[in-house]
MOPAC internal coordinates of N, CA, C and O (Angstrom, degrees):
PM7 1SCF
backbone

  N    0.0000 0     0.00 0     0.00 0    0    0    0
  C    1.4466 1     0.00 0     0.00 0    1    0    0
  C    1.5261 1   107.97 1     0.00 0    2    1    0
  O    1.2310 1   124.36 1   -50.64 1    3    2    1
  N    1.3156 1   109.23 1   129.36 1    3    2    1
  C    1.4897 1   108.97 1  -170.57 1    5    3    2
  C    1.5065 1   100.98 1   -94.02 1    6    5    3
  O    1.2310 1   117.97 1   -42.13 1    7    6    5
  N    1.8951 1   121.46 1   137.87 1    7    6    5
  C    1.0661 1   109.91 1  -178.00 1    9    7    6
  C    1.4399 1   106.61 1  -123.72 1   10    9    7
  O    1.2310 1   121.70 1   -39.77 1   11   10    9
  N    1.4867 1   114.36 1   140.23 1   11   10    9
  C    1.7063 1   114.92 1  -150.23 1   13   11   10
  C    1.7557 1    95.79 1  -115.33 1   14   13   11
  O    1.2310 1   113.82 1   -57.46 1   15   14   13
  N    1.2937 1   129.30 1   122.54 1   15   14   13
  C    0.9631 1   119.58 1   146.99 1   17   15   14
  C    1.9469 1   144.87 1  -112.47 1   18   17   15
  O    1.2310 1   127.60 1   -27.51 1   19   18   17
  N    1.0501 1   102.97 1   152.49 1   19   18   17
  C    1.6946 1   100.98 1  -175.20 1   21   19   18
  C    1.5931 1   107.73 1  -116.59 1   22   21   19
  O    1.2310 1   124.63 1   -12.44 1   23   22   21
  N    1.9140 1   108.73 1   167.56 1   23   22   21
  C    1.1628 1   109.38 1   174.55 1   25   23   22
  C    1.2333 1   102.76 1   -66.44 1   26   25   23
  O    1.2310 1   123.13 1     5.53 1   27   26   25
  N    1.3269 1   111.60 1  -174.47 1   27   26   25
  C    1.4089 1   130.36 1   172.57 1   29   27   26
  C    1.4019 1   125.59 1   -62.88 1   30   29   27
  O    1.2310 1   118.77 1   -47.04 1   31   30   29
  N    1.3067 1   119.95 1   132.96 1   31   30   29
  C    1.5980 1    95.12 1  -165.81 1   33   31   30
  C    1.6597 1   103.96 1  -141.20 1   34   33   31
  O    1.2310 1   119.27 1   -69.63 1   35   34   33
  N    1.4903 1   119.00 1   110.37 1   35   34   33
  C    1.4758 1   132.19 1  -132.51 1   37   35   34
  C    2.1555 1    90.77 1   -83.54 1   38   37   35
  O    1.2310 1   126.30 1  -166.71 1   39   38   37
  N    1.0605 1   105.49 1    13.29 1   39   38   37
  C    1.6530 1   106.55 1   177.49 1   41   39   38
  C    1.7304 1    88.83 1   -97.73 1   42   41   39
  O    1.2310 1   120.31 1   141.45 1   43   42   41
  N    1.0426 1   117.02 1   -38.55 1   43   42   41
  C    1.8618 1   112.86 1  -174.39 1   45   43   42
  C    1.6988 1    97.05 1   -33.92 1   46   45   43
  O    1.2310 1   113.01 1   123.27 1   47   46   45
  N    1.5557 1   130.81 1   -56.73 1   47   46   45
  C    1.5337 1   150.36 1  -176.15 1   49   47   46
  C    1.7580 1    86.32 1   -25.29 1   50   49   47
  O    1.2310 1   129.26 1   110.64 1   51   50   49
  N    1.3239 1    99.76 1   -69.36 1   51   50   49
  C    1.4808 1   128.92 1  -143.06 1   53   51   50
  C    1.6804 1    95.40 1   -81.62 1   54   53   51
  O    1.2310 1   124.59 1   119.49 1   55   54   53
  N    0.7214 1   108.79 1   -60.51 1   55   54   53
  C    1.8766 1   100.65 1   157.02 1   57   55   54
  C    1.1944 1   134.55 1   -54.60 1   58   57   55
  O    1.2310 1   111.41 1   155.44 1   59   58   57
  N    1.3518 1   133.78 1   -24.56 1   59   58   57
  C    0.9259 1   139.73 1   163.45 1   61   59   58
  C    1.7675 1   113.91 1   -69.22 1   62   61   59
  O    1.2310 1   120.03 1   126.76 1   63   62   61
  N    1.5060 1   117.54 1   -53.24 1   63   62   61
  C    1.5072 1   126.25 1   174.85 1   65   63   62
  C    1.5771 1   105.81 1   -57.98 1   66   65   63
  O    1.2310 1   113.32 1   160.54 1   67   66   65
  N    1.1653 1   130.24 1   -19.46 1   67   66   65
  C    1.5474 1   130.23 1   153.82 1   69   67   66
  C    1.4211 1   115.40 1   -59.01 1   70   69   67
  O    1.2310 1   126.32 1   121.30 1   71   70   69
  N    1.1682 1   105.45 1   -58.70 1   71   70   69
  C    1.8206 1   110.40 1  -163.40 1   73   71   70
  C    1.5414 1   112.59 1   -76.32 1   74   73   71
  O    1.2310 1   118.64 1   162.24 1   75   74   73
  N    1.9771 1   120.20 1   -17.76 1   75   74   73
  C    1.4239 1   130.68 1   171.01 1   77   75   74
  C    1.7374 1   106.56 1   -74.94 1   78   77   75
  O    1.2310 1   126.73 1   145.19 1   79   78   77
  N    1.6211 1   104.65 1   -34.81 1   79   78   77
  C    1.5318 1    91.84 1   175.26 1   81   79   78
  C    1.5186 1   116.04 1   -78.99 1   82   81   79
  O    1.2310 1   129.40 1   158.27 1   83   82   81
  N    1.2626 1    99.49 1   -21.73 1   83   82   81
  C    1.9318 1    79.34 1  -174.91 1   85   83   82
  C    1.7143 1   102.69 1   -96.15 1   86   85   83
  O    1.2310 1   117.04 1  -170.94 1   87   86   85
  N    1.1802 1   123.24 1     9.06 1   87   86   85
  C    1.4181 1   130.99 1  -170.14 1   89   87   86
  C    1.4631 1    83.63 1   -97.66 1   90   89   87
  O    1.2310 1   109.97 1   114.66 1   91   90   89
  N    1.4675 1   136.43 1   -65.34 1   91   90   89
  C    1.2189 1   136.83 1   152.10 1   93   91   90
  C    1.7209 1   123.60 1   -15.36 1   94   93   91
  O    1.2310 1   127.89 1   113.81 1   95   94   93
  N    1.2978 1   102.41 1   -66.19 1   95   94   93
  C    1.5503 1    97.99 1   159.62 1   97   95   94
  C    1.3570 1   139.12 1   -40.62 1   98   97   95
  O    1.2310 1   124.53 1   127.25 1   99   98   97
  N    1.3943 1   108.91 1   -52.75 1   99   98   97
  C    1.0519 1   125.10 1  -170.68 1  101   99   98
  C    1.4641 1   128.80 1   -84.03 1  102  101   99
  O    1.2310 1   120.97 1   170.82 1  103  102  101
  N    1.8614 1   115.74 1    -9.18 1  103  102  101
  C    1.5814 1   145.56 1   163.09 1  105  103  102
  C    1.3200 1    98.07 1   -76.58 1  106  105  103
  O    1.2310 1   119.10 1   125.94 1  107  106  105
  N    1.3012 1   119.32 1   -54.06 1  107  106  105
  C    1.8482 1   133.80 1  -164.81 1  109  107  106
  C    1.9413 1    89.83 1   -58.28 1  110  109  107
  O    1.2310 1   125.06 1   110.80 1  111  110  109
  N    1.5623 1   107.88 1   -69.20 1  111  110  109
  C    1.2616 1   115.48 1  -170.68 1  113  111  110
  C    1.6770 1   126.03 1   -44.07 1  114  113  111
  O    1.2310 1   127.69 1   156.24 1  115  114  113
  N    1.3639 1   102.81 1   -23.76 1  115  114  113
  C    1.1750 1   130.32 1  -155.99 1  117  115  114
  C    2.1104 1   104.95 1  -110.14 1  118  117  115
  O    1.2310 1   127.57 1   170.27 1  119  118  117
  N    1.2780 1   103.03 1    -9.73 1  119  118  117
  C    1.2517 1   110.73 1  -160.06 1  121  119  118
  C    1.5868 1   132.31 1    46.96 1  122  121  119
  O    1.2310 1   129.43 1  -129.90 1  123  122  121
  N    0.9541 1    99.42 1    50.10 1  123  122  121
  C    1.6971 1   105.40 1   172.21 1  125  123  122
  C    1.5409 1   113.90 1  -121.29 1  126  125  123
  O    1.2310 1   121.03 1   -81.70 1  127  126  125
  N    1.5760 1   115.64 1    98.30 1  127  126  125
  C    0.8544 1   107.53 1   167.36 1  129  127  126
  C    1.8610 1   147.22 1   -51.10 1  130  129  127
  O    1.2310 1   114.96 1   -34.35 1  131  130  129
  N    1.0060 1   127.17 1   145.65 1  131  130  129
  C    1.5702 1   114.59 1  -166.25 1  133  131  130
  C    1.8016 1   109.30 1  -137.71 1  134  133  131
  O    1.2310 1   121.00 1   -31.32 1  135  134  133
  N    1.1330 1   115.70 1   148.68 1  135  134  133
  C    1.6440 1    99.58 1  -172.90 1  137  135  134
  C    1.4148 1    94.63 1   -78.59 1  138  137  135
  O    1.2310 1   116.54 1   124.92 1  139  138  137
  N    1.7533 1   124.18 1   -55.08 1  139  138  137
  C    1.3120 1   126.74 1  -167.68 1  141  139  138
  C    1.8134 1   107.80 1  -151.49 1  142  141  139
  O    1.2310 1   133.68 1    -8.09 1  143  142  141
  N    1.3717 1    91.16 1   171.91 1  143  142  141
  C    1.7161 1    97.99 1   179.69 1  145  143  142
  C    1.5009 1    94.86 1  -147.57 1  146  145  143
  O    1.2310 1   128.54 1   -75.42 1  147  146  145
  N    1.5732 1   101.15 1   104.58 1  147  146  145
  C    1.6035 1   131.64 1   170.88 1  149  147  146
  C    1.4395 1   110.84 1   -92.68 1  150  149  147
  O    1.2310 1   133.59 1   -34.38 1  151  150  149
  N    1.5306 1    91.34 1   145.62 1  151  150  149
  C    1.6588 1   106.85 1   172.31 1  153  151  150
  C    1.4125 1    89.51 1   -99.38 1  154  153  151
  O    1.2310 1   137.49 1   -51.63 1  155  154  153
  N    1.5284 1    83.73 1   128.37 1  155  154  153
  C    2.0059 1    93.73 1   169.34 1  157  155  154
  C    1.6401 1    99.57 1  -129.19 1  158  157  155
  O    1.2310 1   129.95 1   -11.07 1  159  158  157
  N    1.3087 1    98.42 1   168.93 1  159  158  157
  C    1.6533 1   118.16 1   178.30 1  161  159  158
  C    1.1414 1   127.09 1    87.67 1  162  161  159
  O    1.2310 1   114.54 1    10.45 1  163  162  161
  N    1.3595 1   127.95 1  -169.55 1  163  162  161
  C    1.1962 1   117.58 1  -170.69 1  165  163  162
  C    1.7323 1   123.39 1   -70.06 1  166  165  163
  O    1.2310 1   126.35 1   169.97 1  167  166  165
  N    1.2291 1   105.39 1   -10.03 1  167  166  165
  C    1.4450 1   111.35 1   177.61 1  169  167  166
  C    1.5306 1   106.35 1   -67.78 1  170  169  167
  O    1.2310 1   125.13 1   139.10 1  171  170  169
  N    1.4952 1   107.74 1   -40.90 1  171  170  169
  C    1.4105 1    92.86 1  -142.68 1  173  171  170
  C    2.0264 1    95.73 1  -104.64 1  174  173  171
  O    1.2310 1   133.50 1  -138.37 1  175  174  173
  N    1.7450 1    91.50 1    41.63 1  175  174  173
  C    2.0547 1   105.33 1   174.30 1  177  175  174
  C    1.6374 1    86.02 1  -127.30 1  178  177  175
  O    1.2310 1   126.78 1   -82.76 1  179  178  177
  N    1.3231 1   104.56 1    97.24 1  179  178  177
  C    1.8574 1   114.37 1   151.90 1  181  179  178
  C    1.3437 1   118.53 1   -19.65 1  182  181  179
  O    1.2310 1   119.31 1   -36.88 1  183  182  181
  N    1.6419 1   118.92 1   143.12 1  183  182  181
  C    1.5914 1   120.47 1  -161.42 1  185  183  182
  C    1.3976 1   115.36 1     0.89 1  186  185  183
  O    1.2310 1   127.53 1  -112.78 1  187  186  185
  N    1.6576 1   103.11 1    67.22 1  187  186  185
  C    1.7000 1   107.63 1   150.16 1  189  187  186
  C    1.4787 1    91.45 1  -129.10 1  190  189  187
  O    1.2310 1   129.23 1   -41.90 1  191  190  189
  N    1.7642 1    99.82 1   138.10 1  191  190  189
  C    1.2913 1   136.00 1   156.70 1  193  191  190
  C    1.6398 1    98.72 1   -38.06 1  194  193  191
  O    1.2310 1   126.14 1   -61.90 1  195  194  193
  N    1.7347 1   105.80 1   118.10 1  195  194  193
  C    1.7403 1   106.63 1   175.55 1  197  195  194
  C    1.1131 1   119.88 1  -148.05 1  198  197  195
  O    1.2310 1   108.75 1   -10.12 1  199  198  197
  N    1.1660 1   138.65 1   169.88 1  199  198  197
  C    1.4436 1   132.26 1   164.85 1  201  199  198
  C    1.5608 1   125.50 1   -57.68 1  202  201  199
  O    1.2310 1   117.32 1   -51.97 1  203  202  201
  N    1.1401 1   122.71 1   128.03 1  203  202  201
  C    1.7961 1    83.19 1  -173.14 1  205  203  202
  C    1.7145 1   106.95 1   -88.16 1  206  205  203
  O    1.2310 1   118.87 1   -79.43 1  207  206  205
  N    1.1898 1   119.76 1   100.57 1  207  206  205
  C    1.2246 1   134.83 1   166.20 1  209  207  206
  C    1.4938 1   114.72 1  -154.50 1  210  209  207
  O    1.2310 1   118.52 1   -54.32 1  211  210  209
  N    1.4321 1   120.43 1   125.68 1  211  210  209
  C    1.1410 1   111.81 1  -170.15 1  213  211  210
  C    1.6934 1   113.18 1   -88.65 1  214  213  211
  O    1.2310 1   127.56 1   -36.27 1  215  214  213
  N    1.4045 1   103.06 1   143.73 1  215  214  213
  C    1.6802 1    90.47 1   173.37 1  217  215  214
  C    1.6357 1   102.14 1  -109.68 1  218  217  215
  O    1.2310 1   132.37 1   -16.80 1  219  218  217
  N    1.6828 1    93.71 1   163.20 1  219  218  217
  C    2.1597 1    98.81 1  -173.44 1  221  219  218
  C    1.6672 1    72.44 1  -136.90 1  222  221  219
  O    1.2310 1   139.96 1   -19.81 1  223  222  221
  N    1.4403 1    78.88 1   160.19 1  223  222  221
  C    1.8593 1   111.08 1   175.07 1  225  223  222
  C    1.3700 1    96.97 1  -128.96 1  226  225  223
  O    1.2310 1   115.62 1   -56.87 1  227  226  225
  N    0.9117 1   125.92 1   123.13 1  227  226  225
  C    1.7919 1   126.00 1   171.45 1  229  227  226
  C    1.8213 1    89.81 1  -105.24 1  230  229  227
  O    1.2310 1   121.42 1   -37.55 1  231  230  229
  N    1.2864 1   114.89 1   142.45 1  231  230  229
  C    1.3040 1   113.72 1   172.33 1  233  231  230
  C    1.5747 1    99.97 1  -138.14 1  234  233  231
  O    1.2310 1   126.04 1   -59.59 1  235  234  233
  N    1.4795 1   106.00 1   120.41 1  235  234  233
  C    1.2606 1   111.49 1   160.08 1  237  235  234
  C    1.2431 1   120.93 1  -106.26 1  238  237  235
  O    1.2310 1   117.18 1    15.18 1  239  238  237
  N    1.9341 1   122.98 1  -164.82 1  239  238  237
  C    1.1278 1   123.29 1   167.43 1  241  239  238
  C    1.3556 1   107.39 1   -90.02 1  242  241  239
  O    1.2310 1   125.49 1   -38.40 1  243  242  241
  N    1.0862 1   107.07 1   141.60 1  243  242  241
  C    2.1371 1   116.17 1   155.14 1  245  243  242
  C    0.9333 1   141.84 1   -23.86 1  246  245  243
  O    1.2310 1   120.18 1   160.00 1  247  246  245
  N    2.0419 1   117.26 1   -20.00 1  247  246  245
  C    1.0118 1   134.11 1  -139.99 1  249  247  246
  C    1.8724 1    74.82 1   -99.93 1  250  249  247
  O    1.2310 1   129.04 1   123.18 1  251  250  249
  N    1.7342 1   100.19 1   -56.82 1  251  250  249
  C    2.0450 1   102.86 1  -164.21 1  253  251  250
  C    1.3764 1   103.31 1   -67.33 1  254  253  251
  O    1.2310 1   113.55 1  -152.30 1  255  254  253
  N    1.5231 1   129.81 1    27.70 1  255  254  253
  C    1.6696 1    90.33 1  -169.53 1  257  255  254
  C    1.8817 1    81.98 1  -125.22 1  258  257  255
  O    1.2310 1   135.23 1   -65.87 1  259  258  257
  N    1.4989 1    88.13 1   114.13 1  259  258  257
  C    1.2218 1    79.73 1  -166.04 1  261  259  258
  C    2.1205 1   104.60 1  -127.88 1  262  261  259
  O    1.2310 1   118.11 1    22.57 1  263  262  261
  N    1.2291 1   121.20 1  -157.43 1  263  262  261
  C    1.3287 1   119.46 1   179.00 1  265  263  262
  C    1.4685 1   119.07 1   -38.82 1  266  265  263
  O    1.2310 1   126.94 1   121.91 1  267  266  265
  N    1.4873 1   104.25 1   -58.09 1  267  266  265
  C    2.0695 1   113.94 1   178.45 1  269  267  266
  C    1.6391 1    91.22 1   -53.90 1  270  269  267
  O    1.2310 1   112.12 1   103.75 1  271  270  269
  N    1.5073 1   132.47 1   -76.25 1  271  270  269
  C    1.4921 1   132.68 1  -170.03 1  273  271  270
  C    1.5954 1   100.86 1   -29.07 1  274  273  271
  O    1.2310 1   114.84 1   117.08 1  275  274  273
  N    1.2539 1   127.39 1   -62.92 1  275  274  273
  C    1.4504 1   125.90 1   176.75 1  277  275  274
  C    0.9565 1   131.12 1    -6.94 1  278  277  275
  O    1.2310 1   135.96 1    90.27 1  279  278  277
  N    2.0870 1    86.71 1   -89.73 1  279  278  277
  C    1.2291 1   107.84 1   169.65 1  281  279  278
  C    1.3594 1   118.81 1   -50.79 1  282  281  279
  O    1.2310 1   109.96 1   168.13 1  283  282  281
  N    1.2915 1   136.45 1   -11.87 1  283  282  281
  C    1.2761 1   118.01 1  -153.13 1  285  283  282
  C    1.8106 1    90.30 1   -97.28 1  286  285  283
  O    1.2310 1   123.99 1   119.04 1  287  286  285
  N    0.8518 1   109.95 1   -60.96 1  287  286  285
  C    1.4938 1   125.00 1   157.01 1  289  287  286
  C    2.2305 1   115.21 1   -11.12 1  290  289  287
  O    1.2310 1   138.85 1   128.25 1  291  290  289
  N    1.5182 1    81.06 1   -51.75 1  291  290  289
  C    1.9125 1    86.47 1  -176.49 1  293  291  290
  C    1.5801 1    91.00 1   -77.68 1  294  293  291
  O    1.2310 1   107.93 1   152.11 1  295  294  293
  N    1.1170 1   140.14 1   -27.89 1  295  294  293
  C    1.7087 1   141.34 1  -177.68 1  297  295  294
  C    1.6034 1    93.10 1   -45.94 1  298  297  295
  O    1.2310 1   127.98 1   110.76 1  299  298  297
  N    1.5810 1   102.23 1   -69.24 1  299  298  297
  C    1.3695 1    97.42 1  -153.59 1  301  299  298
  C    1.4904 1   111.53 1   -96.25 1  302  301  299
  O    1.2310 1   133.61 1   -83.04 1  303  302  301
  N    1.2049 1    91.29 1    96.96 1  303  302  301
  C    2.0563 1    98.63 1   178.90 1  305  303  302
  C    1.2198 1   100.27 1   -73.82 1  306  305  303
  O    1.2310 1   104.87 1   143.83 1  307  306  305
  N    1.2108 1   145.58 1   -36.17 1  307  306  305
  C    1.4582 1   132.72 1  -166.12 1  309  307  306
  C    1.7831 1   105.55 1   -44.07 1  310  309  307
  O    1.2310 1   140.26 1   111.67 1  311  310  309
  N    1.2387 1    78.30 1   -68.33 1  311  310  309
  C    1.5095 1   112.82 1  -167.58 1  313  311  310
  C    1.9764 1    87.05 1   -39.69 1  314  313  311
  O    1.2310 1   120.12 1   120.14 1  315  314  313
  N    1.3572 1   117.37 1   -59.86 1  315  314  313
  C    1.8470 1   106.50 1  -157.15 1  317  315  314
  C    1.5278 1    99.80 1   -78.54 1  318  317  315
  O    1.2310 1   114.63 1   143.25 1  319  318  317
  N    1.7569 1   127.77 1   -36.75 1  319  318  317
  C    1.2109 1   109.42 1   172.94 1  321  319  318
  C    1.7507 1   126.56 1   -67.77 1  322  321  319
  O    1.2310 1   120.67 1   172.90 1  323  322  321
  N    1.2978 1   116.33 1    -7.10 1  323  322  321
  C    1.0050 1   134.87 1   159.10 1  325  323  322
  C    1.7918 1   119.45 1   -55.96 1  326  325  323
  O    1.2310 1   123.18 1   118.52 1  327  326  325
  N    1.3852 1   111.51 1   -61.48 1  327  326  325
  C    1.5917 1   117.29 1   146.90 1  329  327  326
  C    1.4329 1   121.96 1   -38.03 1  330  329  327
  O    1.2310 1   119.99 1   109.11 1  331  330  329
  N    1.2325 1   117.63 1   -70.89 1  331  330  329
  C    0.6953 1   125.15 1  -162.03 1  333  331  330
  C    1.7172 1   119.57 1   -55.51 1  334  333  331
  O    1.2310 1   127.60 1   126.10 1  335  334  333
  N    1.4492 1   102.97 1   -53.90 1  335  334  333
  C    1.5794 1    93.98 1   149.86 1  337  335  334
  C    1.2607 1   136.93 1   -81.84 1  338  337  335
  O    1.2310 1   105.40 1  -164.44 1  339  338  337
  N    1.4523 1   144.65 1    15.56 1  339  338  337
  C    1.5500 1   149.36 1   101.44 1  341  339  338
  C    1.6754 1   100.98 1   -13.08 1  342  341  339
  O    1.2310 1   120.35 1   112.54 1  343  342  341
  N    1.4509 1   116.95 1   -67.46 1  343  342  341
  C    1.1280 1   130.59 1  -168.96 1  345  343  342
  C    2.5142 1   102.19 1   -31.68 1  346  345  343
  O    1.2310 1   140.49 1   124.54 1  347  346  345
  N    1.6787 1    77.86 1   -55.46 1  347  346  345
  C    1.5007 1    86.01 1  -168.46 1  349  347  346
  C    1.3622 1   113.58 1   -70.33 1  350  349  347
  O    1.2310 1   117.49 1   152.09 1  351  350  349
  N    1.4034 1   122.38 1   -27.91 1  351  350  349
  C    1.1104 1   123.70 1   162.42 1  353  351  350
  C    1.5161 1   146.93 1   -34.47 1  354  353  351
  O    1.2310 1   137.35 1   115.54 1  355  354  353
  N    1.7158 1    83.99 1   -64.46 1  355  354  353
  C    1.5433 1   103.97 1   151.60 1  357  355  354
  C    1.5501 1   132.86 1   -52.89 1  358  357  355
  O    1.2310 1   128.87 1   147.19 1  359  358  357
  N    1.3181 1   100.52 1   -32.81 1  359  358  357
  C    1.7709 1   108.06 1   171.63 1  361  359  358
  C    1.5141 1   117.99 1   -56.02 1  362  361  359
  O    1.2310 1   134.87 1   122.21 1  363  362  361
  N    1.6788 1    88.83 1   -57.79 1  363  362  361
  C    1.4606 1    79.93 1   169.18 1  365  363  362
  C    1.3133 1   141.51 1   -89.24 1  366  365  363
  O    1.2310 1   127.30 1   175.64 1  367  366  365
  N    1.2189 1   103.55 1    -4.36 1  367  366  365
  C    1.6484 1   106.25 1   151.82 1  369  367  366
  C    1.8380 1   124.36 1   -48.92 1  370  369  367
  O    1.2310 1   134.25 1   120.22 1  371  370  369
  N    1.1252 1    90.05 1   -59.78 1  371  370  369
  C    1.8664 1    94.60 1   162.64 1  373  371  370
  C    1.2433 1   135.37 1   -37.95 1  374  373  371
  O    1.2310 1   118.80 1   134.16 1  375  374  373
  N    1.6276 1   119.89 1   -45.84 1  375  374  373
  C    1.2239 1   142.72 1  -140.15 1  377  375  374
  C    1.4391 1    75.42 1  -104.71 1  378  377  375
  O    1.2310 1   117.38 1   128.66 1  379  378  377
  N    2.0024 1   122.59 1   -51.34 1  379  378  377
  C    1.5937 1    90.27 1   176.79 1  381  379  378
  C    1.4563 1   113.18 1   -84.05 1  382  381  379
  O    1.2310 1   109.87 1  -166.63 1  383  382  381
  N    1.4151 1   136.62 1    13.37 1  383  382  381
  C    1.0860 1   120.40 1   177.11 1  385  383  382
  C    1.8897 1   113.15 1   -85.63 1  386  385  383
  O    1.2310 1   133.60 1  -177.90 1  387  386  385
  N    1.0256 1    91.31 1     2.10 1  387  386  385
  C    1.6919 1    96.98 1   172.33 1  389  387  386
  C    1.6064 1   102.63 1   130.85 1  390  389  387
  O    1.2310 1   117.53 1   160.60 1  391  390  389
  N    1.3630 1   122.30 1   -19.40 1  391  390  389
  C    1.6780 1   124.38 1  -139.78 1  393  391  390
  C    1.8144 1    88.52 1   -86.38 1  394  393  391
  O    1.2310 1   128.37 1   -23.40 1  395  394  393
  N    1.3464 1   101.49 1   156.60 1  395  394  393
  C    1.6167 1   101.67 1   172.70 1  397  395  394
  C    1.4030 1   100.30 1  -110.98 1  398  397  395
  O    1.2310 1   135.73 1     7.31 1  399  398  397
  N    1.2962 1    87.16 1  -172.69 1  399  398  397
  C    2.0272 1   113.11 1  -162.96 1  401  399  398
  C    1.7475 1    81.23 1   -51.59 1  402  401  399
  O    1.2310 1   122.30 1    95.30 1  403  402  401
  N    0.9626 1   113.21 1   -84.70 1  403  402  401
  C    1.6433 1   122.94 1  -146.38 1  405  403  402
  C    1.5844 1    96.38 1   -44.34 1  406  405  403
  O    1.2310 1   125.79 1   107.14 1  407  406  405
  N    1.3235 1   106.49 1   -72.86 1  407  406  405
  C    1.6380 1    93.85 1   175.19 1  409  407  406
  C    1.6429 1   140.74 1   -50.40 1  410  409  407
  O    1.2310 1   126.75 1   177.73 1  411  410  409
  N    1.7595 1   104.62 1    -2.27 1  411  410  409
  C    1.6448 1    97.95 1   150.44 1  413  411  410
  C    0.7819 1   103.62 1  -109.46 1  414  413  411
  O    1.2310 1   103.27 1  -157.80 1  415  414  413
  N    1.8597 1   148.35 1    22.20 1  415  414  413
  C    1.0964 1   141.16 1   152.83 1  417  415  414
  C    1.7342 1   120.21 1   -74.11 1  418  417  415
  O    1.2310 1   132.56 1   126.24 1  419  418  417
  N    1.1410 1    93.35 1   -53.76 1  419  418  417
  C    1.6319 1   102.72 1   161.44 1  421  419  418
  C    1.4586 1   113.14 1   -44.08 1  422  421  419
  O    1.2310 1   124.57 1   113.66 1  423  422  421
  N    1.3629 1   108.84 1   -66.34 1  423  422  421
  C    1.4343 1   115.42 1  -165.54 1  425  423  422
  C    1.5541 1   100.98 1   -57.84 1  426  425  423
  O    1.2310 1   114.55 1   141.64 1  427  426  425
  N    1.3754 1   127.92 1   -38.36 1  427  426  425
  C    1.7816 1   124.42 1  -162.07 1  429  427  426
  C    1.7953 1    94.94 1   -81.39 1  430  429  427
  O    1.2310 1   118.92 1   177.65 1  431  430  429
  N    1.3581 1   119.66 1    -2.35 1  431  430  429
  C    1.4721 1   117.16 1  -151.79 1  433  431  430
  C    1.6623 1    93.59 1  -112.66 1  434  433  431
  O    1.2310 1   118.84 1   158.53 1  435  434  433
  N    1.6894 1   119.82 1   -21.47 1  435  434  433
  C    1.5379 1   120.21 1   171.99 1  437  435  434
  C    1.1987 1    92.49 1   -80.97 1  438  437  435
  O    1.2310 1   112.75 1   121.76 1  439  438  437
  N    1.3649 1   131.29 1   -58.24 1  439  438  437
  C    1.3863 1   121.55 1  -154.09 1  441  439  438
  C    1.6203 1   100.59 1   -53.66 1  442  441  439
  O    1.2310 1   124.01 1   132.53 1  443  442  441
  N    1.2566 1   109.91 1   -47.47 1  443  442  441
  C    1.7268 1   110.75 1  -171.11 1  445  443  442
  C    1.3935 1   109.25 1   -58.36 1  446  445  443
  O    1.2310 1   113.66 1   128.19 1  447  446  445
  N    1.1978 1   129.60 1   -51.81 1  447  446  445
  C    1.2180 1   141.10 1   176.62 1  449  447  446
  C    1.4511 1   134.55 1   -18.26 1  450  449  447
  O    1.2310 1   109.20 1  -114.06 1  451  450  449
  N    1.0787 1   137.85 1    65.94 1  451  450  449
  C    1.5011 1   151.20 1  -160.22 1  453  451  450
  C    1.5044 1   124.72 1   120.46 1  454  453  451
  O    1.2310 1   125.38 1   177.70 1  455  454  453
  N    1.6868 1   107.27 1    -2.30 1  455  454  453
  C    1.3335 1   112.53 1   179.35 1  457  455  454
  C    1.4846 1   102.53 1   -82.03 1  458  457  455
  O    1.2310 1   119.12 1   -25.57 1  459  458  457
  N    1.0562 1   119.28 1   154.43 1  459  458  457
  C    1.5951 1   138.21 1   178.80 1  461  459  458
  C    1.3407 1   116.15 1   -77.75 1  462  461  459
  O    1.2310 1   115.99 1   -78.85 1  463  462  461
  N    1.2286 1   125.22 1   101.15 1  463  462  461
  C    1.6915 1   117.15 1  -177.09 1  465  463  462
  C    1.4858 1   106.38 1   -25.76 1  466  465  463
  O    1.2310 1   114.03 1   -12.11 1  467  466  465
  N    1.1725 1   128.91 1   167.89 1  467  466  465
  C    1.4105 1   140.59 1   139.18 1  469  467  466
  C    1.5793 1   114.58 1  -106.45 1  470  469  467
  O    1.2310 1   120.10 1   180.00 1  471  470  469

């Protein structure tokens, strides 16, 4: 998989505040409440070198994520094997940033920590 990166590019802001309102819309429309919808990653840190793809975090409560959320989730494999190798990426980013096994084990083992199997 070839991975392409660009400078920073100050419309990502402005694209992103598009895609939170209708992502917004479309939770509201749908009745699922959500606390917030963050731009995360490297896009969304000013003149840093990034992929150009934006990433969102929708964070809800525990209470809505329920059987339908699941399932909806096991539908779209693209979307989790897609994570999932991000997932590996990041590992080894660490491992050359100095960090050892255990400490991205720890670290991959908080992040997991309270999410709901699928």
């Amino acid at each position: 998989m070839e991975i392409i990166f660009s400078g920073w590019n100050p419309q990502w802001r402005a694209q992103f505040r598009a895609i939170q309102a209708d992502l917004g819309g479309g939770l509201k429309k749908n009745r699922v409440s959500y606390l917030t919808i963050e731009h995360v990653g490297s896009t969304s840190i000013a003149h840093l070198v990034a992929k150009p793809m934006l990433d969102i975090l929708i964070v809800v409560a525990d209470a809505d994520f329920n059987d339908s959320h699941r399932e909806r989730l096991k539908e779209n494999q693209r979307i989790m094997q897609y994570s999932m190798a991000k997932n590996e990426i990041v590992r080894k980013v660490l491992k050359k940033a100095g960090w050892t096994h255990a400490e991205v084990d720890e670290k991959e083992g908080r992040e997991k920590k309270g999410y709901p199997e699928i």
